[in-house]
C-alpha positions as CSV (number, residue, x, y, z in Angstrom):
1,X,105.8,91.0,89.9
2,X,104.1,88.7,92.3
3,X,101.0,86.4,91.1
4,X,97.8,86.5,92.5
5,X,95.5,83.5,93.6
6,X,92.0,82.7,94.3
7,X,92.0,82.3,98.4
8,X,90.9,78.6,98.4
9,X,93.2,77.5,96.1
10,X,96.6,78.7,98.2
11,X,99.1,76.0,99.3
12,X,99.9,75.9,102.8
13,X,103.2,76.6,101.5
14,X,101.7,80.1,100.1
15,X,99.8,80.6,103.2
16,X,102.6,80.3,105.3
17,X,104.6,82.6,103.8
18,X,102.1,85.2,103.0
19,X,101.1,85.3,106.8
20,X,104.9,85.5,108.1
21,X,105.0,88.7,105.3
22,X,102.0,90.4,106.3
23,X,103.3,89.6,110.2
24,X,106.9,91.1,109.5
25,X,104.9,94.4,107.9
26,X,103.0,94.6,110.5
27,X,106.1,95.2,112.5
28,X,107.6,97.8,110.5
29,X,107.0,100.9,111.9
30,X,108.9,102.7,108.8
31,X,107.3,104.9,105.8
32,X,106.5,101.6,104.0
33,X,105.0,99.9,107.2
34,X,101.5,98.7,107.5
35,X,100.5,101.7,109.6
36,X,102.1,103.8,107.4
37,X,100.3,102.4,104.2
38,X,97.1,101.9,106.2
39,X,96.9,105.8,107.4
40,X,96.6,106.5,103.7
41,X,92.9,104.8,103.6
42,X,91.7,106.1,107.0
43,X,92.5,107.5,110.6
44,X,94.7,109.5,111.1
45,X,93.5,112.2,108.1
46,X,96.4,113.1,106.1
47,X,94.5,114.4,102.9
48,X,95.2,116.8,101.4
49,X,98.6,117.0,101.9
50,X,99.2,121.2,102.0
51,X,95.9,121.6,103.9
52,X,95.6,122.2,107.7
53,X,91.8,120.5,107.6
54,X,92.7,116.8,107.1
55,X,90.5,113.5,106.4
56,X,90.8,110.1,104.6
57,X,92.3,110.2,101.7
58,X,90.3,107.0,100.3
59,X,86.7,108.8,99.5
60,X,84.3,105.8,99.3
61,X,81.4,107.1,96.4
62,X,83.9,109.3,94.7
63,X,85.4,109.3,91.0
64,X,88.7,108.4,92.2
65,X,87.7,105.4,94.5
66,X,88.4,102.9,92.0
67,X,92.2,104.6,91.3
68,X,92.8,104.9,94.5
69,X,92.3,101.6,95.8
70,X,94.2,100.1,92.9
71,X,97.3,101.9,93.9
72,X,96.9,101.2,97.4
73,X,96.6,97.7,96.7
74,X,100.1,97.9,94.3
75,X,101.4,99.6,97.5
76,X,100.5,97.0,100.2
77,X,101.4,94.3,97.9
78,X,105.2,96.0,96.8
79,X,105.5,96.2,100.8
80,X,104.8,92.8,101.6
81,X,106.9,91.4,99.4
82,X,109.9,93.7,100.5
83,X,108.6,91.8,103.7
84,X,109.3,88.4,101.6
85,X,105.9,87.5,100.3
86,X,106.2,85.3,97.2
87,X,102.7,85.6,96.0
88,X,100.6,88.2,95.9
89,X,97.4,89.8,97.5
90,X,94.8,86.6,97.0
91,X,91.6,87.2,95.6
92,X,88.2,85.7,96.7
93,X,86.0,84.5,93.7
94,X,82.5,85.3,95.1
95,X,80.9,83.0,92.5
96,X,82.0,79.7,93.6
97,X,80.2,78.0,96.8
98,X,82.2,78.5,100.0
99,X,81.2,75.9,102.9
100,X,83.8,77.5,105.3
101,X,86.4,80.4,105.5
102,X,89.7,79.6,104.0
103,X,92.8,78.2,105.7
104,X,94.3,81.5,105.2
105,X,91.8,83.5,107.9
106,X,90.6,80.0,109.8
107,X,94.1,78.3,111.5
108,X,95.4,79.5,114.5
109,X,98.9,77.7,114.5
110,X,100.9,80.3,116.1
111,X,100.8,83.8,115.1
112,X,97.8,84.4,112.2
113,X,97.7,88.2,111.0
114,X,94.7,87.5,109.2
């Protein structure tokens, strides 16, 4: 089980390694790659899985939205730590006052997936 963190509140530490995971699953071009795991929210189509008319399987404004996005979200975050990410998926607490984008999406010190 990894932890999850409010965005701002990362350590560079935490940053760091999250970006070299979500850089090293970015790479993987196996079943449990980013593509692979992306493709289940978007293009290609490859919903319904016995069906010769695809489309996304992620239905924004249906029932299942909120079900779906939960288990995609277990599913990128079980793949990036198999990638070596010690924390998890960081959240962003809308409420509090942000003056700038975090570190996490902002520095450009050699390779930022973000």
């Amino acid at each position: 089980v990894l932890n999850r963190y409010e965005v701002s509140s990362l350590s560079l530490e935490q940053v760091s390694n999250l970006r070299n995971a979500l850089y090293k699953l970015q790479n993987d071009q196996g079943p449990n790659g980013y593509e692979a795991i992306a493709s289940f929210h978007g293009a290609p189509g490859l919903c319904p899985e016995n069906s010769t008319d695809k489309y996304a399987c992620c239905r924004h404004g249906m029932p299942a939205f909120p079900a779906f996005h939960r288990l995609l979200t277990v599913q990128f975050e079980n793949a990036l730590r198999d990638s070596g990410a010690q924390v998890g998926i960081p959240y962003w607490d809308w409420t509090r006052p942000v003056k700038s984008l975090p570190t996490l999406f902002t520095d450009s010190f050699g390779q930022n997936p973000f």
